[in-house]
C-alpha positions in Angstrom: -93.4 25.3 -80.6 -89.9 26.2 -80.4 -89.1 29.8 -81.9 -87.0 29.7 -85.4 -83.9 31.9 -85.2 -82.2 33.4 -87.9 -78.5 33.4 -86.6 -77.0 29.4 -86.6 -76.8 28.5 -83.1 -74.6 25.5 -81.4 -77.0 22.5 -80.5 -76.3 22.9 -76.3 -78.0 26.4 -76.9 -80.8 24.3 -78.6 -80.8 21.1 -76.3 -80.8 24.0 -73.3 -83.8 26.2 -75.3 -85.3 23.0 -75.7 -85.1 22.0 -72.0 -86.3 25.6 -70.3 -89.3 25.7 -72.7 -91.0 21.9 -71.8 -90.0 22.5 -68.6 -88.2 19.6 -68.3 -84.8 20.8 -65.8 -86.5 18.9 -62.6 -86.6 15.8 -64.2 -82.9 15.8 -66.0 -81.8 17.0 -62.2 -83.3 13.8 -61.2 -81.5 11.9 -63.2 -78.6 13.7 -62.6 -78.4 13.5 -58.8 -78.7 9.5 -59.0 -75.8 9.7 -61.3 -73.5 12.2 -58.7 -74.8 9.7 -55.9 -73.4 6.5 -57.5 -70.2 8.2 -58.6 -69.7 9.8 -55.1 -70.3 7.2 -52.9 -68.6 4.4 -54.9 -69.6 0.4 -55.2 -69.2 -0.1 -51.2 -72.2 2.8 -50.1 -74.2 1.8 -53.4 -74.2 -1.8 -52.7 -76.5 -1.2 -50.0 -78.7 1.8 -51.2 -82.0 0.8 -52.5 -83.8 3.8 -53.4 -82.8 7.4 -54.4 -85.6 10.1 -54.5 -85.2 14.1 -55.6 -88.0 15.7 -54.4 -87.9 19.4 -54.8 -84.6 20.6 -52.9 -85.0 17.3 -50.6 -83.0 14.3 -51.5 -84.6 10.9 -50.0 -82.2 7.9 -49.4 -83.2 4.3 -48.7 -80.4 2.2 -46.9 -80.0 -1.1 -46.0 -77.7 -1.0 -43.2 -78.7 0.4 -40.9 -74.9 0.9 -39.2 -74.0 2.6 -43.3 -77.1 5.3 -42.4 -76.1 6.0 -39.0 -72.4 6.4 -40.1 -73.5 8.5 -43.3 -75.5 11.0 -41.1 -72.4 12.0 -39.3 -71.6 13.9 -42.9 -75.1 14.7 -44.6 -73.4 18.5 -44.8 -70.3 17.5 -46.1 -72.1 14.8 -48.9 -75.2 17.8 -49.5 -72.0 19.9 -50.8 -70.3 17.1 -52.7 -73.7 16.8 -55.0 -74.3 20.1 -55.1 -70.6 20.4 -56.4 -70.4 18.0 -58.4 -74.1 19.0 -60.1 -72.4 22.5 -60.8 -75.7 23.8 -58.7 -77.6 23.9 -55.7 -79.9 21.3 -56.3 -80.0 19.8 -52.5 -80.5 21.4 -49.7 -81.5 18.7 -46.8 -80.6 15.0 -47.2 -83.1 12.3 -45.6 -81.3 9.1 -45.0 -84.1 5.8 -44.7 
């Protein structure tokens, strides 16, 4: 159960205490990075991804086109630090394109 608090406190402290005590981070980031993924890479990359997977620091990719993949793991460094900016974290460290 959530502890009560005497002081008023805004509701992102709450939503956040809320968060860190079900332990719930790794699946909002989950969430999250399928959301930077589709923003990043625009309609043209997402028309042919089929599948996105967080798996601890690992982010799995399933492609179509097999030309898109090839082409896409030229810059797996440069789109690892993209997420990772635009997640306001270090959430990826390797990228697995399928």
């Amino acid at each position: 159960m959530a502890k009560r608090h005497s002081e008023y406190l805004s509701i992102s402290e709450i939503l956040k205490e809320f968060v860190d005590t079900n332990n719930l981070q790794d699946g909002l980031d989950k969430i999250d990075v399928r959301d930077a993924w589709a923003k990043m890479m625009g309609n043209g990359v997402n028309n042919y991804t089929t599948a996105i997977q967080l798996e601890r620091d690992t982010l799995y990719v399933q492609l179509s086109s097999s030309v898109l993949r090839e082409e896409l793991s030229y810059g797996k460094e440069k789109i690892i630090s993209m997420l990772n900016e635009s997640l306001g974290k270090e959430v990826i460290k390797t990228l697995v394109l399928r």
